[in-house]
SEVEX-308272 format. One record per atom (N, C-alpha, C, O): residue number from 1; residue in three letters; chain; x negated, y, z negated. Coordinates in Angstrom, 3 decimals. Layout:
% SEVEX-308272
> i | aa | ch | u | v | w
> NUM | ALA | A | X | Y | Z
...
***
This chain:
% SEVEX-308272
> i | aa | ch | u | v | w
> 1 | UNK | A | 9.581 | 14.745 | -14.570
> 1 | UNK | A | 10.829 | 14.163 | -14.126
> 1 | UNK | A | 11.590 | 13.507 | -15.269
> 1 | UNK | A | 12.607 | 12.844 | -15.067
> 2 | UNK | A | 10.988 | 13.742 | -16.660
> 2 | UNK | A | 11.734 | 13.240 | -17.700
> 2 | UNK | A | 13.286 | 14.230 | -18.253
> 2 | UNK | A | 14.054 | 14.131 | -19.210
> 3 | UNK | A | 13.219 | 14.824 | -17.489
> 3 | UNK | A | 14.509 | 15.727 | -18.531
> 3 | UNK | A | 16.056 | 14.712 | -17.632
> 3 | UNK | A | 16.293 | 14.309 | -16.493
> 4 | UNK | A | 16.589 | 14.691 | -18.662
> 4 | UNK | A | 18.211 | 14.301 | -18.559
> 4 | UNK | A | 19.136 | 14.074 | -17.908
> 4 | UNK | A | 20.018 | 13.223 | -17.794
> 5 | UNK | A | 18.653 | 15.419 | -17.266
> 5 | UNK | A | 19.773 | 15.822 | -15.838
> 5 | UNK | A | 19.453 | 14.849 | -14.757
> 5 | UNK | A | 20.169 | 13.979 | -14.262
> 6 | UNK | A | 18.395 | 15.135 | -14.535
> 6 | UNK | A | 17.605 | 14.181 | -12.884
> 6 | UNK | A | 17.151 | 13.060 | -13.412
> 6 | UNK | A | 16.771 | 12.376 | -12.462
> 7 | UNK | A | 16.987 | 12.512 | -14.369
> 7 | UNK | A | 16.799 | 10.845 | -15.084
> 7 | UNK | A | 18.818 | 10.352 | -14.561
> 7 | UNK | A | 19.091 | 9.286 | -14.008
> 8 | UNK | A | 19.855 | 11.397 | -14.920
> 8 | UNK | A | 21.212 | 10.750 | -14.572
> 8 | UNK | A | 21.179 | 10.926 | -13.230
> 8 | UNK | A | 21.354 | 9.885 | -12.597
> 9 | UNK | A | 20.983 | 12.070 | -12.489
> 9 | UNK | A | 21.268 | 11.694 | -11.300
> 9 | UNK | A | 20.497 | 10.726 | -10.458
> 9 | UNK | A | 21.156 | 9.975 | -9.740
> 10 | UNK | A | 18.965 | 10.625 | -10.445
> 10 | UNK | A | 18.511 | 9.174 | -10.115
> 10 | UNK | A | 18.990 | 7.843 | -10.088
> 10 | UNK | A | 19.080 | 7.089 | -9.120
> 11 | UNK | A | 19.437 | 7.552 | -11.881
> 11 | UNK | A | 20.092 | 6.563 | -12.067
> 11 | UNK | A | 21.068 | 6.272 | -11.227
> 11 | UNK | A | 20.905 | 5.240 | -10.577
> 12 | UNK | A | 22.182 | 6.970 | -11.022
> 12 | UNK | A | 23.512 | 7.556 | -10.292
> 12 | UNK | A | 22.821 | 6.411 | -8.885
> 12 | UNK | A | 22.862 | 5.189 | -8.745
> 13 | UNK | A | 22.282 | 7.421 | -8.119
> 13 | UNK | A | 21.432 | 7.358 | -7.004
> 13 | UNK | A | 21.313 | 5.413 | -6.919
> 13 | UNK | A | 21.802 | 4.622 | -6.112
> 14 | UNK | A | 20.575 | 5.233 | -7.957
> 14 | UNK | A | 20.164 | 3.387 | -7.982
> 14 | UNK | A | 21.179 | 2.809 | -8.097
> 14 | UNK | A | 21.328 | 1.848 | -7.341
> 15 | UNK | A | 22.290 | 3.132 | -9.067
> 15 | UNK | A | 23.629 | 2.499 | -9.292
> 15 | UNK | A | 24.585 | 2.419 | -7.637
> 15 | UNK | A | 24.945 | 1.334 | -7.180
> 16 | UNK | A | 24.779 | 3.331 | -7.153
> 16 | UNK | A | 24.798 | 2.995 | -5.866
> 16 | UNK | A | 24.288 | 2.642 | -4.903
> 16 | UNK | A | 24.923 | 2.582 | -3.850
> 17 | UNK | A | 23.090 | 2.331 | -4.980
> 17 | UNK | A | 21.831 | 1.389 | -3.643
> 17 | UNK | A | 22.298 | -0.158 | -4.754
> 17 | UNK | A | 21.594 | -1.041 | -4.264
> 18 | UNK | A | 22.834 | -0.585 | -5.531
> 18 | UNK | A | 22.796 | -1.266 | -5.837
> 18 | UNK | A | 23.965 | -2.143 | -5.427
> 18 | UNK | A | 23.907 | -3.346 | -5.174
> 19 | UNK | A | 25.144 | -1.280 | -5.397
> 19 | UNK | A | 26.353 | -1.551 | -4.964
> 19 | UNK | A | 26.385 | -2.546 | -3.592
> 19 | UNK | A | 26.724 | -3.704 | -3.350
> 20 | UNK | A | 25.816 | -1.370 | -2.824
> 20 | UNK | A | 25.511 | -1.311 | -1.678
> 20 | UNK | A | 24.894 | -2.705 | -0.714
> 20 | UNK | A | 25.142 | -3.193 | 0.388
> 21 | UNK | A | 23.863 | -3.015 | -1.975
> 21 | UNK | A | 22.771 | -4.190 | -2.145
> 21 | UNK | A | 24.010 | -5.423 | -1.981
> 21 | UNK | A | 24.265 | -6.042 | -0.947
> 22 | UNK | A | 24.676 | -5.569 | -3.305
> 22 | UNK | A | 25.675 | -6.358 | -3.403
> 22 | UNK | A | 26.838 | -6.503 | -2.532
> 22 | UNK | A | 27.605 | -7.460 | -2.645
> 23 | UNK | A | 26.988 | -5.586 | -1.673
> 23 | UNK | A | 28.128 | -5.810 | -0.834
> 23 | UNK | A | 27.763 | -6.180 | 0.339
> 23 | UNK | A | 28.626 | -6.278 | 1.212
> 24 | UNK | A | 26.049 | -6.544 | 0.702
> 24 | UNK | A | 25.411 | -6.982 | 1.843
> 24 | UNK | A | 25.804 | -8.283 | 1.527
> 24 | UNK | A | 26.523 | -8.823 | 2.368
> 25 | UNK | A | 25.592 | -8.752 | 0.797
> 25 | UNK | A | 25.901 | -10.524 | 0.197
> 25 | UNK | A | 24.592 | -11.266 | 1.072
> 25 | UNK | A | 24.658 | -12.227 | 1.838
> 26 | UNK | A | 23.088 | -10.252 | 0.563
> 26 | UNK | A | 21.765 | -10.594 | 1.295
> 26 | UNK | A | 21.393 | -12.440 | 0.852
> 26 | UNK | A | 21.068 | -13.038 | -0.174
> 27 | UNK | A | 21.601 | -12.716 | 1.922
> 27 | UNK | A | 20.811 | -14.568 | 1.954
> 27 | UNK | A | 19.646 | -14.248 | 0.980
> 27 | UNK | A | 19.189 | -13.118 | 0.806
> 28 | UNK | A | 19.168 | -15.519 | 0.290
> 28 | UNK | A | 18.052 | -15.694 | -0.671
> 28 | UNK | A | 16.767 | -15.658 | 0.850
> 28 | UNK | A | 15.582 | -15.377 | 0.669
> 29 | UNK | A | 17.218 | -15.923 | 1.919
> 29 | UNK | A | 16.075 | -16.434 | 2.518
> 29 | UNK | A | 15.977 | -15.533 | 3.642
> 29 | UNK | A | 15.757 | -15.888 | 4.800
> 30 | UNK | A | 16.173 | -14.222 | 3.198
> 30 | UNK | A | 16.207 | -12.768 | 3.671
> 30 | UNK | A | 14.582 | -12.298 | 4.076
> 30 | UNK | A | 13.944 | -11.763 | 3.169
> 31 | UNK | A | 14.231 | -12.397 | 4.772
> 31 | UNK | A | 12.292 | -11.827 | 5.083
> 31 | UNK | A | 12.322 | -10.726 | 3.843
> 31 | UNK | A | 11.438 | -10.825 | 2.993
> 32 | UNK | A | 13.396 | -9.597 | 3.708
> 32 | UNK | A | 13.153 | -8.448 | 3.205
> 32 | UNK | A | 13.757 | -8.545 | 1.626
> 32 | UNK | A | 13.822 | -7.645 | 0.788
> 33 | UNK | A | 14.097 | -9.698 | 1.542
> 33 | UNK | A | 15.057 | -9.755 | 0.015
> 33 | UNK | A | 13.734 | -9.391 | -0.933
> 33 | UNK | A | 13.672 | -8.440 | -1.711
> 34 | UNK | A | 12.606 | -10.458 | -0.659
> 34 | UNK | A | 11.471 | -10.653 | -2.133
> 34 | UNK | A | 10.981 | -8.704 | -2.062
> 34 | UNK | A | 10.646 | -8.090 | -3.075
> 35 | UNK | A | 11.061 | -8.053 | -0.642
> 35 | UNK | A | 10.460 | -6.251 | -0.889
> 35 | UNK | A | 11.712 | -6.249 | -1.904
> 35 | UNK | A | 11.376 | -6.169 | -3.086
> 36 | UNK | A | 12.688 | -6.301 | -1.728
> 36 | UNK | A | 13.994 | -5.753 | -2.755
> 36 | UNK | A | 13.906 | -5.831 | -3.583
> 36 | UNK | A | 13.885 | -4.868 | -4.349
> 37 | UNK | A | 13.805 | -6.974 | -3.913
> 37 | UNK | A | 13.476 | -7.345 | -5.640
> 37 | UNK | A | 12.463 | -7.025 | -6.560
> 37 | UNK | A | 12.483 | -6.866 | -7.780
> 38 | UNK | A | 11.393 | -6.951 | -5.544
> 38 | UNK | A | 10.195 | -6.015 | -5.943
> 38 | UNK | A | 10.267 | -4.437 | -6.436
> 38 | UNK | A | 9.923 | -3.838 | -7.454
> 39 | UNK | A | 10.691 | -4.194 | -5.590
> 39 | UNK | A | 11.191 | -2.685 | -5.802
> 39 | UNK | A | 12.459 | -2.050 | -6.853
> 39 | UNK | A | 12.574 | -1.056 | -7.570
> 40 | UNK | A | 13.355 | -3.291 | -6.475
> 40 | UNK | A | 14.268 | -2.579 | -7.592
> 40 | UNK | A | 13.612 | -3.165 | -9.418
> 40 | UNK | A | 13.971 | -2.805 | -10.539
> 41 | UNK | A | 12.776 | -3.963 | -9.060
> 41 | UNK | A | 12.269 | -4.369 | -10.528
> 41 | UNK | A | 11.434 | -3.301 | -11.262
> 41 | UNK | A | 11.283 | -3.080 | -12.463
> 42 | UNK | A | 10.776 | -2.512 | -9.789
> 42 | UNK | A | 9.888 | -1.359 | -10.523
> 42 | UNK | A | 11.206 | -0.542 | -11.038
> 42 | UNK | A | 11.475 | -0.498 | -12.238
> 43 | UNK | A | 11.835 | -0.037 | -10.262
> 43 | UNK | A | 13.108 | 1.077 | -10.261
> 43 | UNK | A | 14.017 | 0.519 | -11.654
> 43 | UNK | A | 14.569 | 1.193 | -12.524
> 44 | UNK | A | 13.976 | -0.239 | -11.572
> 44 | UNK | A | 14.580 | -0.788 | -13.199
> 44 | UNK | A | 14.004 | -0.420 | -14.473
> 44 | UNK | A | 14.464 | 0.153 | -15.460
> 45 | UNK | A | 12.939 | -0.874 | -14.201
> 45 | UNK | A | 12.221 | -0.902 | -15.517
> 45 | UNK | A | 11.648 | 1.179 | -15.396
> 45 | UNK | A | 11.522 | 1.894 | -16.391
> 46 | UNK | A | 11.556 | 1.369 | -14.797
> 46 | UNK | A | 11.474 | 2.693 | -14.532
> 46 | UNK | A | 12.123 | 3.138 | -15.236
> 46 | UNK | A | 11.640 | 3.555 | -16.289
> 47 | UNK | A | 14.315 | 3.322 | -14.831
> 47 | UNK | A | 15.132 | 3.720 | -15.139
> 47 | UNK | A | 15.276 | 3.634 | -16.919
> 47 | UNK | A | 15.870 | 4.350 | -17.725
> 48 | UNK | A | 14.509 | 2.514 | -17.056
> 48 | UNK | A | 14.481 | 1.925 | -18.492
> 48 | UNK | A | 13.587 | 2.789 | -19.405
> 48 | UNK | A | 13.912 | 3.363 | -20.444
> 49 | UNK | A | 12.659 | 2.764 | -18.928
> 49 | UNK | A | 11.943 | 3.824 | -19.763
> 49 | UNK | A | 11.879 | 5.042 | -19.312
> 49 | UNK | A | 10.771 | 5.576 | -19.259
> 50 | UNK | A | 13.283 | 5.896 | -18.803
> 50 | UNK | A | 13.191 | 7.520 | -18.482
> 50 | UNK | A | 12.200 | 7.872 | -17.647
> 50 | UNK | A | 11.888 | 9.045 | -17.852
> 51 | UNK | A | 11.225 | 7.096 | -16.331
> 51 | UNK | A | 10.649 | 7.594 | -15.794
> 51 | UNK | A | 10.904 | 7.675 | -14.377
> 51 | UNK | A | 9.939 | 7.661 | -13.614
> 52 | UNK | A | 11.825 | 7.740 | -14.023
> 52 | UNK | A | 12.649 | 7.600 | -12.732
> 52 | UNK | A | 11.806 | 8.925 | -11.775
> 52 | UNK | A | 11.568 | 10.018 | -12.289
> 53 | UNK | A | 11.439 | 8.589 | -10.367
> 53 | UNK | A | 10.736 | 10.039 | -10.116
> 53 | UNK | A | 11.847 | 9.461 | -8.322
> 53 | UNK | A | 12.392 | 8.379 | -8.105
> 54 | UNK | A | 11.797 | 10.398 | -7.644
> 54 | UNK | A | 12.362 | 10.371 | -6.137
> 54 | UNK | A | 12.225 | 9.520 | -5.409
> 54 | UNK | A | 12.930 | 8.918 | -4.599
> 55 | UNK | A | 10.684 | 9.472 | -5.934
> 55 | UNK | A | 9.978 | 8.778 | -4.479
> 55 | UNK | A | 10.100 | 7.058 | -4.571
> 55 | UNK | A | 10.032 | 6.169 | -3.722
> 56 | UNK | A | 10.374 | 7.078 | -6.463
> 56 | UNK | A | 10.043 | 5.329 | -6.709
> 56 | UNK | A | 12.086 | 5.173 | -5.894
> 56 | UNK | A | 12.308 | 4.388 | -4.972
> 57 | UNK | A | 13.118 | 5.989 | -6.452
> 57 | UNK | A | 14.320 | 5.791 | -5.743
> 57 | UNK | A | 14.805 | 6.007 | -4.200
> 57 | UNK | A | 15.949 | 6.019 | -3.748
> 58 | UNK | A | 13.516 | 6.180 | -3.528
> 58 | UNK | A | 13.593 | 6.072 | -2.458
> 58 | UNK | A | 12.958 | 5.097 | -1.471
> 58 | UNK | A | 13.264 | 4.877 | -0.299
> 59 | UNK | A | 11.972 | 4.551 | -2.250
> 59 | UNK | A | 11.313 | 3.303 | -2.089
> 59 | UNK | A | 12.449 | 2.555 | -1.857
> 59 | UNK | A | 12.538 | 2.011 | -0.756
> 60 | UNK | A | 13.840 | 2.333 | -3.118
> 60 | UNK | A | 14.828 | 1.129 | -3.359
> 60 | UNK | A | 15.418 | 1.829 | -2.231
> 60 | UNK | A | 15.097 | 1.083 | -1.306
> 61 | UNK | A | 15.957 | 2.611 | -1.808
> 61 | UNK | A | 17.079 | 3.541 | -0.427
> 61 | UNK | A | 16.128 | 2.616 | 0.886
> 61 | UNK | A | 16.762 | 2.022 | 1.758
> 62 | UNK | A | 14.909 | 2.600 | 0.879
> 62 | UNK | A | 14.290 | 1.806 | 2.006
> 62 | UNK | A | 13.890 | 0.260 | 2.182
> 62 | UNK | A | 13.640 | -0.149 | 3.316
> 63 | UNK | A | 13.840 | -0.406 | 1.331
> 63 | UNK | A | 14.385 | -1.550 | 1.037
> 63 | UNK | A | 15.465 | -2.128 | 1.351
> 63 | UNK | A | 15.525 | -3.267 | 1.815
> 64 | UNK | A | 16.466 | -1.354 | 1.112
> 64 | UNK | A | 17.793 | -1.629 | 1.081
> 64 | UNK | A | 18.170 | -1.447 | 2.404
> 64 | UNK | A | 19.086 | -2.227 | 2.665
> 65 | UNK | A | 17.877 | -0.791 | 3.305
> 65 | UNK | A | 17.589 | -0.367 | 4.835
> 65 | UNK | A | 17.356 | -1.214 | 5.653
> 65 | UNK | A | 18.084 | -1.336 | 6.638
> 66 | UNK | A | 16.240 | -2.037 | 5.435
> 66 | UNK | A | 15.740 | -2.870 | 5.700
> 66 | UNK | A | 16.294 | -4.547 | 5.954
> 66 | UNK | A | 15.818 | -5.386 | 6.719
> 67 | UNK | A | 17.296 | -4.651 | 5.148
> 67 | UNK | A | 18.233 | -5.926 | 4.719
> 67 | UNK | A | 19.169 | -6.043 | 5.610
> 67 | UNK | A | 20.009 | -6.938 | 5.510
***
């Protein structure tokens, strides 16, 4: 899952669950905020080192669901 193409469109993918995230305007004292943060911290640091795979950006798509 390292080649270029699908490392941008993933990213793409997080850049908008992120949006998304932010336009909830989620309370700190959200039951589901600390899964969020959890998850997008993996999905970050992921994105960071080119290892972005579906399943970790779909983890953040269900999280975000959840809120």
């Amino acid at each position: 899952m390292s080649d270029t193409i699908t490392q941008t469109r993933l990213s793409m993918r997080l850049d908008i669950y992120l949006g998304n995230y932010t336009g909830k305007q989620v309370r700190s004292d959200n039951l589901y905020k600390r899964e969020w943060d959890a998850v997008w911290k993996i999905a970050d640091n992921a994105r960071t080192n080119s290892n972005l795979t579906p399943e970790i950006v779909d983890d953040v798509r269900m999280a975000l669901n959840k809120l």
